[in-house]
One Martini backbone bead per residue (centre of mass of N, CA, C, O) as a GRO file, in nm:
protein
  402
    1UNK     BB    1   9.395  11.887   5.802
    2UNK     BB    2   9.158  11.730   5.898
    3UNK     BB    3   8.903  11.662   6.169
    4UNK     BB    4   8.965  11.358   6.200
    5UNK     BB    5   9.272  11.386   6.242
    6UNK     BB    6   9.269  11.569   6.470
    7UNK     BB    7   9.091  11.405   6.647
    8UNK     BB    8   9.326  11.148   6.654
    9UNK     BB    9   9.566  11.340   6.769
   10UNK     BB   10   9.400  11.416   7.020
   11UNK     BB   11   9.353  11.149   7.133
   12UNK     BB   12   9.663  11.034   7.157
   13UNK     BB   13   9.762  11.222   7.347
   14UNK     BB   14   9.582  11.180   7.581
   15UNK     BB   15   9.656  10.896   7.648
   16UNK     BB   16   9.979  10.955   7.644
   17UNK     BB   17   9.907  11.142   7.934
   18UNK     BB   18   9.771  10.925   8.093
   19UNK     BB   19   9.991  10.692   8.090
   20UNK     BB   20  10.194  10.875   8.237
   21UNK     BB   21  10.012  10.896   8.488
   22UNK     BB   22   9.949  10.619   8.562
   23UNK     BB   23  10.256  10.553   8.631
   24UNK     BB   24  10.313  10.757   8.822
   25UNK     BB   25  10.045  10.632   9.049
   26UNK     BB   26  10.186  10.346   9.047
   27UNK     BB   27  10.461  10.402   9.193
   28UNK     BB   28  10.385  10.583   9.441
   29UNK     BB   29  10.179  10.381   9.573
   30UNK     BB   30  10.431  10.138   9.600
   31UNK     BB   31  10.566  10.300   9.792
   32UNK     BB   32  10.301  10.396  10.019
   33UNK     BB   33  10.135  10.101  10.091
   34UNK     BB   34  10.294   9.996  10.350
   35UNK     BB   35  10.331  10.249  10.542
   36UNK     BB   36   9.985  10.279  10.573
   37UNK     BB   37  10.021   9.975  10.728
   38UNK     BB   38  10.251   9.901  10.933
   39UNK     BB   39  10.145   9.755  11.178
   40UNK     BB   40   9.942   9.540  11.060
   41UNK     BB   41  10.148   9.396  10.928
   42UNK     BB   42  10.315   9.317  11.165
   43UNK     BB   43  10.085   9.126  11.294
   44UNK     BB   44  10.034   8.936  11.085
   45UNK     BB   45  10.368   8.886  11.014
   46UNK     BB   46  10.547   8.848  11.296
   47UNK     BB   47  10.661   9.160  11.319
   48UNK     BB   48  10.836   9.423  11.299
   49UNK     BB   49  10.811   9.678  11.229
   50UNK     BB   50  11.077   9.768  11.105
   51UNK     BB   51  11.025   9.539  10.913
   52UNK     BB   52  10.857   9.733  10.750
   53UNK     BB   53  11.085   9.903  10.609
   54UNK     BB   54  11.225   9.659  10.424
   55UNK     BB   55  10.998   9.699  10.202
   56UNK     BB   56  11.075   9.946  10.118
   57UNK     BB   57  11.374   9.988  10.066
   58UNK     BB   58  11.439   9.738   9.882
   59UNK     BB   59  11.281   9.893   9.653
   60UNK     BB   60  11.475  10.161   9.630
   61UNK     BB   61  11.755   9.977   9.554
   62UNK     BB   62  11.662   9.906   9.334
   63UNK     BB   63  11.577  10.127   9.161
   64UNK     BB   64  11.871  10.273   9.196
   65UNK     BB   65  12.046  10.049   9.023
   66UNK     BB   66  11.818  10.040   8.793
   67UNK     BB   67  11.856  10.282   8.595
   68UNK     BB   68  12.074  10.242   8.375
   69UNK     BB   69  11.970  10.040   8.228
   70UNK     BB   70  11.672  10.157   8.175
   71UNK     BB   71  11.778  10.324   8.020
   72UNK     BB   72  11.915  10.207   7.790
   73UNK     BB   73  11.628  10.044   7.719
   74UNK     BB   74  11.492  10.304   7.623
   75UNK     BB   75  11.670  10.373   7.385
   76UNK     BB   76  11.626  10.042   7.236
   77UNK     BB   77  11.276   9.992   7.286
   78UNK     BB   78  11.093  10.185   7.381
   79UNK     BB   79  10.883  10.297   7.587
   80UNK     BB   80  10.618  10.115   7.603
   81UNK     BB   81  10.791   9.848   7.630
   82UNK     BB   82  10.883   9.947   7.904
   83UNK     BB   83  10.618  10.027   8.043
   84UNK     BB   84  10.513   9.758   8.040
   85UNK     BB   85  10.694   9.562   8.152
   86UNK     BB   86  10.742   9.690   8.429
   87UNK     BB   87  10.394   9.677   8.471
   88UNK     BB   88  10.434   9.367   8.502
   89UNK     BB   89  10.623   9.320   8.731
   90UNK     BB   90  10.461   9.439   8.918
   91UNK     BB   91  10.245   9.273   8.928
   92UNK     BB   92  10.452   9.029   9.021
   93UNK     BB   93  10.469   9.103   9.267
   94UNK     BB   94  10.185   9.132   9.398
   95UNK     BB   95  10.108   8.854   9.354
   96UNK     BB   96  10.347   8.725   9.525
   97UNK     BB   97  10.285   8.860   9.818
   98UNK     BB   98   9.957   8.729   9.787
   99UNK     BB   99  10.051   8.396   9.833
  100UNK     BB  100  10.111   8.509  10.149
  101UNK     BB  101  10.139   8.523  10.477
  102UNK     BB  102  10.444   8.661  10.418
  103UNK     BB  103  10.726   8.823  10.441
  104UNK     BB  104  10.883   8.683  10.233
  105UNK     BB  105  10.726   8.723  10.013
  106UNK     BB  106  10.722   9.031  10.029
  107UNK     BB  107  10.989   9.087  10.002
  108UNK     BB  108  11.021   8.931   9.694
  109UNK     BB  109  10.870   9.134   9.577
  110UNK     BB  110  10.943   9.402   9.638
  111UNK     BB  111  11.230   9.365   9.474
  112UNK     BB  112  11.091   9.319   9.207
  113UNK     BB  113  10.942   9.598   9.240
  114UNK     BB  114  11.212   9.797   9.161
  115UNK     BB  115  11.218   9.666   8.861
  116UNK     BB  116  10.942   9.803   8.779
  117UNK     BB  117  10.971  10.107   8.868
  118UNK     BB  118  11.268  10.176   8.705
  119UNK     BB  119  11.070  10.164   8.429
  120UNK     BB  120  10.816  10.342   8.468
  121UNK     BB  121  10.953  10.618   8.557
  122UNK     BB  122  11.102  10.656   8.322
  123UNK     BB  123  10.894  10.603   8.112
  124UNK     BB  124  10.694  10.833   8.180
  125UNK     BB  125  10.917  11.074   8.147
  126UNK     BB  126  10.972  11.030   7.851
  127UNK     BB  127  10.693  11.051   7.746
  128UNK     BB  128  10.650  11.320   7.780
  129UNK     BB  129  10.881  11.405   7.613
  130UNK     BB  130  10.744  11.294   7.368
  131UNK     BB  131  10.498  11.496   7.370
  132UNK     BB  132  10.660  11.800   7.448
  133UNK     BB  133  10.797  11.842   7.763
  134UNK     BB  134  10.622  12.048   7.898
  135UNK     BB  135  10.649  12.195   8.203
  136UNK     BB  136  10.373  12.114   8.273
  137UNK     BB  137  10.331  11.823   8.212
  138UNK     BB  138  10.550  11.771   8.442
  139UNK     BB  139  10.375  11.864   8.692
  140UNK     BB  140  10.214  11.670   8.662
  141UNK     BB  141  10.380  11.425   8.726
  142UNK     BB  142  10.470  11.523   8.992
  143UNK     BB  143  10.163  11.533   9.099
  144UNK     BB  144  10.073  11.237   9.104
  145UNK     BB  145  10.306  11.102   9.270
  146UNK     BB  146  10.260  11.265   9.526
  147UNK     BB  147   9.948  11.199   9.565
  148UNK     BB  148   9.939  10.902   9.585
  149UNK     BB  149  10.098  10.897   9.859
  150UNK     BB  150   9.851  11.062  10.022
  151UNK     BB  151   9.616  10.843   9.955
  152UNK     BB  152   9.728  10.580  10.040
  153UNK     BB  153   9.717  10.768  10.303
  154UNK     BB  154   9.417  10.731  10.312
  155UNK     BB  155   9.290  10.419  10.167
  156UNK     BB  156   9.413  10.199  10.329
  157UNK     BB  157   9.321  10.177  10.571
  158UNK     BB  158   9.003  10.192  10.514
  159UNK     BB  159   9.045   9.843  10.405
  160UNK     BB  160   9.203   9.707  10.634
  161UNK     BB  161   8.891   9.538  10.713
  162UNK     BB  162   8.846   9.379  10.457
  163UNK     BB  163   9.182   9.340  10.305
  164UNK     BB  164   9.408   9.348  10.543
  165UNK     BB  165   9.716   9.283  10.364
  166UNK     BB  166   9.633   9.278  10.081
  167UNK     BB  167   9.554   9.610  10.013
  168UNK     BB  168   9.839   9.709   9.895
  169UNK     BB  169   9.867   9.497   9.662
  170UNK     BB  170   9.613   9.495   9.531
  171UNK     BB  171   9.593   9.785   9.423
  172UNK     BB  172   9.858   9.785   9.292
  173UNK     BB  173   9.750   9.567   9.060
  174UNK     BB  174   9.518   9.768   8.967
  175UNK     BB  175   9.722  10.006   8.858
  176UNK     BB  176   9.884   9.870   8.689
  177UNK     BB  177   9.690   9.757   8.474
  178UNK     BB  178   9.564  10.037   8.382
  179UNK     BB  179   9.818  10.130   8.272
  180UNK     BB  180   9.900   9.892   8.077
  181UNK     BB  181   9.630   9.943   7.885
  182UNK     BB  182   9.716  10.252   7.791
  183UNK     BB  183  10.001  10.201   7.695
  184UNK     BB  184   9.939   9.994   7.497
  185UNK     BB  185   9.712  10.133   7.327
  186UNK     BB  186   9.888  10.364   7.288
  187UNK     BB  187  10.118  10.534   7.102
  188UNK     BB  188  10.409  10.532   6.970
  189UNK     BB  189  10.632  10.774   7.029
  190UNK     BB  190  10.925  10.961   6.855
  191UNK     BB  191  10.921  11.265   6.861
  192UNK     BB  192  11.121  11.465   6.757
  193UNK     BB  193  11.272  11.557   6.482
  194UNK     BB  194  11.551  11.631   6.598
  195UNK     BB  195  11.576  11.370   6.723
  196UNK     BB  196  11.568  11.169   6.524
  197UNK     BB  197  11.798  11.269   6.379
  198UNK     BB  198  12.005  11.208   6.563
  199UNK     BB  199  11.969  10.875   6.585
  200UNK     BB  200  12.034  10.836   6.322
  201UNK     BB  201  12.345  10.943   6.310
  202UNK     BB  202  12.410  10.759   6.534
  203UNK     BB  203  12.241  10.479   6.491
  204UNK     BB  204  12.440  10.215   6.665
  205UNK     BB  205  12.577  10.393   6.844
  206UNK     BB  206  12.659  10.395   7.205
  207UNK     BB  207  12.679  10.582   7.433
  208UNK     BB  208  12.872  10.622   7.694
  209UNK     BB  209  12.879  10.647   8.036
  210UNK     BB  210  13.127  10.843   8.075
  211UNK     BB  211  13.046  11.039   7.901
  212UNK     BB  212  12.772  11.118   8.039
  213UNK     BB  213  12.970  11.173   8.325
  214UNK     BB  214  13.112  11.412   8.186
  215UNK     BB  215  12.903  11.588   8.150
  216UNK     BB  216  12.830  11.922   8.258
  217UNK     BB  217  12.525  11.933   8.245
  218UNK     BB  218  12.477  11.654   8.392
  219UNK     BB  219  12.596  11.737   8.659
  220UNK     BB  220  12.406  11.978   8.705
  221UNK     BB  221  12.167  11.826   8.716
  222UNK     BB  222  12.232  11.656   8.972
  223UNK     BB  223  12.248  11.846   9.139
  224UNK     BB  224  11.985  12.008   9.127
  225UNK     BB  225  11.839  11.755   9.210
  226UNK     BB  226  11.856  11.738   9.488
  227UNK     BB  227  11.655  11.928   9.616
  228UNK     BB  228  11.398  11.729   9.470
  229UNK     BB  229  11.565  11.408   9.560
  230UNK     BB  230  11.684  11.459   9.859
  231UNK     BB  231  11.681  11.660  10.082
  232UNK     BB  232  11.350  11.672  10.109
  233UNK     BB  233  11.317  11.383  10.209
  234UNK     BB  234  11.502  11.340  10.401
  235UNK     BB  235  11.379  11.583  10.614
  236UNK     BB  236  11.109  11.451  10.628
  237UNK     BB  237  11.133  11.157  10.741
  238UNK     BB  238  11.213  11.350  11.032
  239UNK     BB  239  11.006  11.554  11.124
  240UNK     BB  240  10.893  11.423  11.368
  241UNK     BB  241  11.101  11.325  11.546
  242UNK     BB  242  11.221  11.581  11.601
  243UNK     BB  243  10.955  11.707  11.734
  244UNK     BB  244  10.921  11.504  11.948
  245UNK     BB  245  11.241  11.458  12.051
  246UNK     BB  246  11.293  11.801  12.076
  247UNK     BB  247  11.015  11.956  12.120
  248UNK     BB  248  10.739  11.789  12.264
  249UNK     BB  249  10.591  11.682  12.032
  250UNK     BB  250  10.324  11.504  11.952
  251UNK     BB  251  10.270  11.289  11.724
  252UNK     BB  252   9.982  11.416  11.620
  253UNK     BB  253  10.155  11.704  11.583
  254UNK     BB  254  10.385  11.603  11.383
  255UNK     BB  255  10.240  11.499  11.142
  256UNK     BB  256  10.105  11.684  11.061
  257UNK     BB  257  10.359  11.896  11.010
  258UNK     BB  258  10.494  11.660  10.799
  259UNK     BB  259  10.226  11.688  10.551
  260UNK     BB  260  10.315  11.976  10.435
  261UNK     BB  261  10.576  11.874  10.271
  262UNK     BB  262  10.382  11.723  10.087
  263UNK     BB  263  10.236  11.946   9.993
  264UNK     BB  264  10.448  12.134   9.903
  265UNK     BB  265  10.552  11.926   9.664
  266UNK     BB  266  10.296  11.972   9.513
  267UNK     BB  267  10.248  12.275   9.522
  268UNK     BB  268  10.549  12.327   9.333
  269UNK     BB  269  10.474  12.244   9.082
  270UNK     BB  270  10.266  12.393   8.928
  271UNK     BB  271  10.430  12.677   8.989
  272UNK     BB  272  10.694  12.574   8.825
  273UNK     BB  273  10.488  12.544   8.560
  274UNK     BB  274  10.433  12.863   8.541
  275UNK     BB  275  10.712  12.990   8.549
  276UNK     BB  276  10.885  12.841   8.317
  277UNK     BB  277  10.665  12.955   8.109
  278UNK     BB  278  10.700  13.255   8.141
  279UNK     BB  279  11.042  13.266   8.277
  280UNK     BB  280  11.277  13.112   8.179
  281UNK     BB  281  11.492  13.369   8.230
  282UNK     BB  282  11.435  13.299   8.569
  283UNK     BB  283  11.555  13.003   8.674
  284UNK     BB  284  11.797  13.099   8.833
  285UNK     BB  285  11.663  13.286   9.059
  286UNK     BB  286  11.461  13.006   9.134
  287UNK     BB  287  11.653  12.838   9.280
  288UNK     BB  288  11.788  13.007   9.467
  289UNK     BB  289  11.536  13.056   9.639
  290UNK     BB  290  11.460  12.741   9.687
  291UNK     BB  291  11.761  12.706   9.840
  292UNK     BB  292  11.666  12.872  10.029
  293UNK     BB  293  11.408  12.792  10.152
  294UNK     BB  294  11.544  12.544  10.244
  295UNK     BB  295  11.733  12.592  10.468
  296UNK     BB  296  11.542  12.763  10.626
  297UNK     BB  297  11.379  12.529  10.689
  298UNK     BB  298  11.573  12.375  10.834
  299UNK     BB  299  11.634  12.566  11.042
  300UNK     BB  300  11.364  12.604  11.139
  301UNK     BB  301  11.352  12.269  11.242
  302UNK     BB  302  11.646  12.292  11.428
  303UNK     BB  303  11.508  12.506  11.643
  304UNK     BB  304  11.193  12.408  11.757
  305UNK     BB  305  11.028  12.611  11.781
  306UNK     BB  306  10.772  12.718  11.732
  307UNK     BB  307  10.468  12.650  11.540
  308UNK     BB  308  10.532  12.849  11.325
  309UNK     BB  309  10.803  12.770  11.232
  310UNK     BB  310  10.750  12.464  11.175
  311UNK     BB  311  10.513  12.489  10.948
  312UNK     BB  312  10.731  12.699  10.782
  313UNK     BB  313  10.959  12.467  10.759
  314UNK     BB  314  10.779  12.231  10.608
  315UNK     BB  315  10.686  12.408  10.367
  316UNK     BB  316  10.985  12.485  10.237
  317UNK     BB  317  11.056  12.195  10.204
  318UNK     BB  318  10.889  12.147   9.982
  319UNK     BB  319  10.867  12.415   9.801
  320UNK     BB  320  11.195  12.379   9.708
  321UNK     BB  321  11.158  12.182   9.448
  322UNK     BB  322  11.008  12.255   9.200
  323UNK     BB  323  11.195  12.395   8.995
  324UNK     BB  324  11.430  12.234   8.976
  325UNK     BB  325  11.258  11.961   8.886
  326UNK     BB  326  11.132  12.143   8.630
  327UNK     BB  327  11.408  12.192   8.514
  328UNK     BB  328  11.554  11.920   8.472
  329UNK     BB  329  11.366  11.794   8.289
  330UNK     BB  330  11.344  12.017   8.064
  331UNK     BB  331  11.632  12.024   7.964
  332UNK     BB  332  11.748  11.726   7.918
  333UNK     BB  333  11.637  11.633   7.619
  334UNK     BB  334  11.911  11.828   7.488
  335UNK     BB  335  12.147  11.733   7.559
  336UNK     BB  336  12.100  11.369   7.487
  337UNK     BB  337  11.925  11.268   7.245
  338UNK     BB  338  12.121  10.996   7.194
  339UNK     BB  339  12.056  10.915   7.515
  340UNK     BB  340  11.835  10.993   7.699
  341UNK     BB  341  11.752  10.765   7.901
  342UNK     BB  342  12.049  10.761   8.043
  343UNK     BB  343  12.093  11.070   8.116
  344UNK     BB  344  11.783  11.032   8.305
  345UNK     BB  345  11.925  10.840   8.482
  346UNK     BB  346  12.181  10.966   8.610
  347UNK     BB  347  12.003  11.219   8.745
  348UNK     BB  348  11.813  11.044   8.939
  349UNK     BB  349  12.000  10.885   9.073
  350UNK     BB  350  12.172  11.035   9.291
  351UNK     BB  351  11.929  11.117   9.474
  352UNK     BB  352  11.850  10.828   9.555
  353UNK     BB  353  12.161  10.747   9.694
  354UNK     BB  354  12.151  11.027   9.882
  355UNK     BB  355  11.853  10.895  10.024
  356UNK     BB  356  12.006  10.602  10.116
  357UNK     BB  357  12.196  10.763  10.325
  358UNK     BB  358  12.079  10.998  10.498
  359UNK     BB  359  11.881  10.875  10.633
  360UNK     BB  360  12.035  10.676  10.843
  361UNK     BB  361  12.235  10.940  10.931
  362UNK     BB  362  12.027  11.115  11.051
  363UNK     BB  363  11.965  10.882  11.275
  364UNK     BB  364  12.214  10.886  11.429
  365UNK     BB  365  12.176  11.220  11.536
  366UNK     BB  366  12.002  11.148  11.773
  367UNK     BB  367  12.220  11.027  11.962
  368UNK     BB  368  12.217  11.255  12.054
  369UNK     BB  369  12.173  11.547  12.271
  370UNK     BB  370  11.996  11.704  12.025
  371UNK     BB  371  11.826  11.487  11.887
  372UNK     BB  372  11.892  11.602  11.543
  373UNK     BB  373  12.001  11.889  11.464
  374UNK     BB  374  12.281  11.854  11.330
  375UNK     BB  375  12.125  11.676  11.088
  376UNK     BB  376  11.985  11.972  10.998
  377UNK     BB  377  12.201  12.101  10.987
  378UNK     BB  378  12.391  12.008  10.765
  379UNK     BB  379  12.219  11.985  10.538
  380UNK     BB  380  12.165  12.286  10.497
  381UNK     BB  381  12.469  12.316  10.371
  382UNK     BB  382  12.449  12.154  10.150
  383UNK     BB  383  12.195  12.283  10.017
  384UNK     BB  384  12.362  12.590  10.011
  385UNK     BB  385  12.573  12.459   9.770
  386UNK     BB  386  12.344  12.465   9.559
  387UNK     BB  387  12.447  12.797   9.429
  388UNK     BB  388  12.701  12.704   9.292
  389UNK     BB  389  12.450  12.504   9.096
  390UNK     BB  390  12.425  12.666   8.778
  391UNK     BB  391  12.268  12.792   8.542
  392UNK     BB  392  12.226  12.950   8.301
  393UNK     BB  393  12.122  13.221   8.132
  394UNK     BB  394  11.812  13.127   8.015
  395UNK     BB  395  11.852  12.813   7.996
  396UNK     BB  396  11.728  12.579   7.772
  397UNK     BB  397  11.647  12.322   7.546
  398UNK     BB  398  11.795  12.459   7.302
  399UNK     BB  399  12.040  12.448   7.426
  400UNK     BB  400  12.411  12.432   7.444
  401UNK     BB  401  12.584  12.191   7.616
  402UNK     BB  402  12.793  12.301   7.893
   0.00000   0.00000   0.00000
C-alpha cells in the first residue's frame, strides 16, 4: 500500500469518526435543548411547564416505538443513507418549530422529530461498528452523546436573551446540518470480510423479527443493557424531587448532586472501554460489580441520609452504565451479523420501553407517606436481578451467540 493510499485511507476513517460522533451530539442535544429553558419556553408558548414536558416526552416514545423499522432500514439501505435521512428529518423537523411561537407547533416537530433520532442514533452506532466496533470507539460515541445533553443544559439558556424561543431549535438545526455534511461526505463503509460474507449467504432472505426476538443472545443482551438505559435514566430522573421532597434539600442543592449521575454516566464510558480492552476475559465481574454500584446507589439515595451518601449514590448511579453498555454494543454485532441494524433496534427497544414507563410509575410513589423512597427502594430490587442475566466468561464478539 503506497504513502498516499495509506493516507487515503486514514483520512476516510476519520471522517467516519468524526460523523459517527456528530450524529452522537445532535441527537443528545435534540433530546435536552428544550428541557434547558423549559420555564422560559412555557411563557412564550402560553402554557404549564408540565406542558413543556411533553415536548420530551413525545419524542422518546416515537423513538423508541419505531427503533425495529429503523433497524431494518440499516440492514437494507445502509449506514450513510439512513443517517442522512434521519438527520434531514430532524432538520425538517426543528424548521417546523421554528415557522412560529405555537405550542402545537413544537409538538409537532417534536414528534417528527422523534422519527429522525430513531434514524440518527442507530445509524450513528452502526457507523462505529462499520469503522472497527473497538471498546473504545464505543465509548466515545456514549460520551459524547452525555456530554452533549450536559453543554445544551448550560449553552442554551445562555442563548436564551437573544434568540428567545427560537434557540433550542435554531441550535439543532445547526448542528443536524454539520452531521449531514459529514455523513454525505464520507465513504459507505462495508465492514468486515466476515460480515460482508455473512450478508452474501443470507442473499434477500431477511431474517424474521420473532427469529431475532427468540434468540437467547439477543435477549441477554437487552437485559444487561436495562443496567445502562433504563434503570439509570429512570433514577437520575427523580433524584433531585427524591433529595428535596424526603430529605429536605433545596433545589438548587439538589440538582447539584443530581448533576453528578451525569458526570458519572459519561465518566464511566472512557473506564468501561479501557477495561474492556484490557481485560476482555473478566467482562462478567465488571457487570456483576456496576450492578451492584448501581443498587448500592440507590439504596443509598432512598435512604436521604447525609450529603456525603447522597453524592456518593448519585455518582455510581451513574458510573453503574458504563460496563454493561460498552459491553452490549460491542459484543452485538456478532451476534446476528445479517440482520445487524435489526438485533441493534430489538437490544436498544426494551430499555427505552421500559424507561417510557418507569419513569411516572416512580413518580406515582411520591404520593406516597415516603416521599418516593418506596419507589428507589423498587428500582434497586429489579436492578438486582441482573446479577441473574450474565455472559459467558471470556465472551467477546468472536464468540458463538447463545
Amino acid at each position: 500500500m503506497t504513502a498516499s493510499e495509506q493516507h487515503r485511507r486514514a483520512s476516510s476513517r476519520s471522517l467516519s469518526i468524526f460523523a459517527s460522533l456528530a450524529m452522537s451530539f445532535a441527537v443528545g442535544w435534540a433530546y435536552a435543548n428544550v428541557s434547558a429553558v423549559a420555564p422560559e419556553l412555557a411563557e412564550d408558548y402560553g402554557v404549564s411547564v408540565g406542558a413543556i414536558g411533553y415536548l420530551t416526552m413525545i419524542a422518546l416514545v416515537v423513538h423508541a416505538l419505531l427503533q425495529l423499522p429503523a433497524g431494518r432500514a440499516l440492514d437494507r439501505f445502509g449506514t450513510r443513507s439512513v443517517g442522512a435521512a434521519g438527520l434531514i428529518v430532524i432538520a425538517l423537523a426543528n424548521l417546523l418549530a421554528l415557522a412560529g411561537s405555537s405550542f402545537w407547533l413544537a409538538l409537532a416537530g417534536r414528534t417528527i422529530l422523534g422519527v429522525g433520532s430513531s434514524l440518527v442514533y442507530l445509524a450513528g452506532l452502526d457507523l462505529v461498528r462499520r469503522i472497527d466496533g473497538s471498546p473504545r470507539l464505543l465509548t466515545m460515541f456514549g460520551v459524547v452523546n452525555g456530554a452533549s445533553m450536559g453543554i445544551a443544559l448550560l449553552v442554551i439558556p445562555q442563548l436564551d436573551p437573544m434568540l428567545g424561543w427560537r434557540g433550542p431549535f435554531l441550535t439543532s438545526l445547526v448542528l443536524s446540518a454539520v452531521a449531514l455534511v459529514a455523513t454525505v461526505v464520507g465513504p459507505e463503509l462495508a465492514g468486515s470480510a466476515a460480515t460482508r460474507e455473512v450478508q452474501r449467504r443470507a442473499g434477500a432472505t431477511r431474517t424474521a423479527t420473532m427469529v431475532l426476538l427468540r434468540d437467547p443472545e439477543i435477549r441477554r443482551l437487552s437485559a444487561i443493557n436495562l443496567s445502562a438505559s433504563a434503570f439509570s435514566p429512570v433514577i437520575s430522573s427523580w433524584i433531585v424531587t427524591l433529595l428535596v421532597e424526603a430529605g429536605g434539600y433545596s433545589t438548587a442543592g439538589a440538582g447539584a448532586i443530581g448533576s453528578i449521575s451525569l458526570l458519572g454516566l459519561v465518566a464511566s464510558r472512557p473506564l468501561a472501554g479501557w477495561f474492556i480492552h484490557v481485560w476482555p476475559q473478566r467482562v462478567r465481574e465488571g457487570i456483576v460489580a456496576c450492578t451492584l454500584m448501581g443498587v448500592g446507589g440507590t439504596v443509598g439515595l432512598a435512604l436521604v441520609g447525609p450529603l456525603w451518601l447522597a453524592i456518593l449514590g448519585s455518582a455510581l448511579v451513574g458510573l453503574a452504565t458504563g460496563i454493561p453498555w460498552t459491553y452490549v454494543f460491542w459484543r452485538l454485532p456478532s451476534v446476528r451479523p445479517e440482520a445487524a441494524g435489526a438485533a441493534l433496534a430489538i437490544v436498544n427497544a426494551l430499555p427505552l420501553f421500559v424507561a417510557i414507563a418507569g419513569i411516572p410509575l416512580i413518580g406515582v410513589t411520591f404520593s406516597l407517606s415516603d416521599n418516593g423512597r418506596t419507589g428507589f427502594l423498587i428500582m434497586a430490587v429489579l436492578w438486582g436481578l441482573l446479577v441473574f442475566v450474565l455472559p459467558a466468561r471470556g465472551r467477546g464478539p468472536g464468540a458463538e451467540p447463545g
